[in-house]
C-alpha positions as CSV (number, residue, x, y, z in Angstrom):
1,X,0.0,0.0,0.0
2,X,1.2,3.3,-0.8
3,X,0.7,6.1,1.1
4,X,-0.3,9.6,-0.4
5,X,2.6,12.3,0.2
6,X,0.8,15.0,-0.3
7,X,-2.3,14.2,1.9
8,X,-0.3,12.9,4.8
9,X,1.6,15.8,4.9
10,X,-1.4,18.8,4.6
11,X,-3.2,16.5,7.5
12,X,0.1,16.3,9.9
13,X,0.4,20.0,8.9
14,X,-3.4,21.1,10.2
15,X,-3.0,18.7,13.0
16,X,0.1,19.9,14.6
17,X,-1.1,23.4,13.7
18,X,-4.8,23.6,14.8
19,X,-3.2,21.9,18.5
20,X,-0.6,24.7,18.9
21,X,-3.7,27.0,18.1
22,X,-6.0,25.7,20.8
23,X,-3.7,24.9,23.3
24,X,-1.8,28.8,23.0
25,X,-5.1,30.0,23.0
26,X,-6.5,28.9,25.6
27,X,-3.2,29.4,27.9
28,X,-3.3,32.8,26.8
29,X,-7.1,33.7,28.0
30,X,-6.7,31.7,31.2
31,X,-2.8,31.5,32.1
32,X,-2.8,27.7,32.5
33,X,0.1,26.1,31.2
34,X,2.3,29.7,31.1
35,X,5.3,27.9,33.2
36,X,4.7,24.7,30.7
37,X,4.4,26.3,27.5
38,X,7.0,28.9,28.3
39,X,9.2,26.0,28.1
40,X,8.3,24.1,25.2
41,X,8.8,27.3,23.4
42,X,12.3,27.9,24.4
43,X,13.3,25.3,21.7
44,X,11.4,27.3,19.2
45,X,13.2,30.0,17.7
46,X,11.7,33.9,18.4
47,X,9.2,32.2,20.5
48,X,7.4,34.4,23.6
49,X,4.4,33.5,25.5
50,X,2.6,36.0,23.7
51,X,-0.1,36.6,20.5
52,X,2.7,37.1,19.1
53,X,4.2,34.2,19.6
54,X,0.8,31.9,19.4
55,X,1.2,33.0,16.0
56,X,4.8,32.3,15.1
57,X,4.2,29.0,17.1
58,X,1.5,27.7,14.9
59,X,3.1,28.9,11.8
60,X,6.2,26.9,12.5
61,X,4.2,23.6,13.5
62,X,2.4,24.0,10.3
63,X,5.3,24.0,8.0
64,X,7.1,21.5,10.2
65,X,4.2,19.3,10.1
66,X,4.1,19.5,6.5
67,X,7.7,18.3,5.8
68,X,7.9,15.8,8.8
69,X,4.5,14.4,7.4
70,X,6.1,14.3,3.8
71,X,9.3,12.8,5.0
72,X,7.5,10.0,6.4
73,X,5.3,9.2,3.4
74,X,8.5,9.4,1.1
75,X,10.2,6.9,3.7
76,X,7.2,4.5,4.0
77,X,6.6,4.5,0.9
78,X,10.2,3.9,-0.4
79,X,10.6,0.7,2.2
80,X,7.6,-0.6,1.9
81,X,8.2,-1.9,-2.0
């Protein structure tokens, strides 16, 4: 079976994306999570626990999302012949 690159990757990309959006949303209206999130983020470059940085967080997780989830489908899909 062969997976579909293309696909894989847009879903891992809205996936890892939409979660950053809820979860940084939410933190940001109520404050739980700052200490947690505030952490996490330090391995993300220009991060802060801000909107500002809800949005840099999600765009990063959507383009990382997109090439992780392309990666694997390329990999799967060029072992499993």
């Amino acid at each position: 079976m062969q997976l579909n690159s293309q696909a894989l990757a847009k879903t891992v990309a809205v996936l890892a994306g939409a979660f950053w959006f809820l979860v940084m949303g939410f933190s940001l209206l109520t404050g739980v999570g700052q200490m947690t999130l505030t952490t996490l983020g330090s391995f993300h470059p220009w991060f802060t626990y801000s909107w500002g940085g809800w949005v840099i967080i999600v765009i990063e997780h959507l383009i990382g999302g997109y090439i992780l989830g392309y990666i694997f489908a390329w990999v799967y899909n060029r072992f499993s012949r």
